[in-house]
KEMAR-183915 format. One record per residue (C-alpha): residue in three letters; residue number from 1; x, y, z. Coordinates in pm, whole numbers, plus 50000, padded with zeros to 5 digits. Layout:
  lolum  lovex     c1     c2     c3
    ALA    NUM      X      Y      Z
...
This chain:
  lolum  lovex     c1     c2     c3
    UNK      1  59422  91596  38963
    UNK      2  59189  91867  39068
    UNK      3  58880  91772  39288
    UNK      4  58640  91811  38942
    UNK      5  58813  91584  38783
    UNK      6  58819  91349  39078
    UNK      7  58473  91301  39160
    UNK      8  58378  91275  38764
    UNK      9  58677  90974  38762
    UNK     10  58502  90827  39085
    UNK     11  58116  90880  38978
    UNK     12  58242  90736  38639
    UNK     13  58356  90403  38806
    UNK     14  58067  90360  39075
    UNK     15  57791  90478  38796
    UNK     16  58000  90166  38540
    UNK     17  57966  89944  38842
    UNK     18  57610  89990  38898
    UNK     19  57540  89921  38570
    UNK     20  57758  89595  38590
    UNK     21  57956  89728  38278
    UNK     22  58336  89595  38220
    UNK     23  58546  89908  38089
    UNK     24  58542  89709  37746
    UNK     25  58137  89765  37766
    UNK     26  58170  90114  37888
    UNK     27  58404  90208  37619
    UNK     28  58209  90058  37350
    UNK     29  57886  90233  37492
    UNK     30  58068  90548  37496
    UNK     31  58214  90532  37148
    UNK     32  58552  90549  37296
    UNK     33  58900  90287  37369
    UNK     34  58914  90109  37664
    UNK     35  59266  90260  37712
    UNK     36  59096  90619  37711
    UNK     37  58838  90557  37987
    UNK     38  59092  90347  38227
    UNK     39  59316  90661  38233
    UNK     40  58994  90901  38274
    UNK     41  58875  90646  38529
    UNK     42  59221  90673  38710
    UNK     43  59198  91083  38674
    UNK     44  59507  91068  38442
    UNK     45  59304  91231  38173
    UNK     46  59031  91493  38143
    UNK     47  58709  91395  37917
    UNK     48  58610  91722  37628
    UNK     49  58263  91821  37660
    UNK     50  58129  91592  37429
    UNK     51  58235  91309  37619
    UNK     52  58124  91435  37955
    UNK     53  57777  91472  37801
    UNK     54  57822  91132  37640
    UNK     55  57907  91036  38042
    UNK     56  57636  91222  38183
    UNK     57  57343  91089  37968
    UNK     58  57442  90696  37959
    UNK     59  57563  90696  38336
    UNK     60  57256  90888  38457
    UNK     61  57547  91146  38607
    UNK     62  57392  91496  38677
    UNK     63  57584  91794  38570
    UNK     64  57494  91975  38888
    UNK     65  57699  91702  39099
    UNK     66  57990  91765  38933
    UNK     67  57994  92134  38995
    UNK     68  57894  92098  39386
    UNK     69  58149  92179  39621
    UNK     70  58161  91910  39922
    UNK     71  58329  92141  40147
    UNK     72  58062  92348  40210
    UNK     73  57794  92298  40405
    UNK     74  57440  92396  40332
């Protein structure tokens, strides 16, 4: 799993948390199987586009975080 795909599986799970979802919710939210989001939540699949917007407006996930590199310093 590459560090992209990482931090959206993390930020995916924290973002469900905060919102008190259950995958089941999440899934249904996101027009998607509960089997499909555990294995993106475990980083065993990537998300298309479509879904990553899907992600990105219902989790409140900014694109920008998923592009930042958290090995450099600023």
């Amino acid at each position: 799993m590459d560090e992209r795909q990482k931090k959206l599986s993390e930020l995916m799970r924290m973002k469900r948390h905060e919102k008190n979802l259950t995958q089941e919710q999440a899934a249904e939210l996101l027009d998607i199987s509960v089997r499909w989001l555990q294995r993106i939540e475990r980083g065993q699949s990537k998300p298309g586009f479509d879904l990553v917007c899907s992600l990105a407006k219902e989790f409140s996930i900014d694109f920008a975080t998923l592009g930042e590199d958290e090995t450099k310093t600023g």
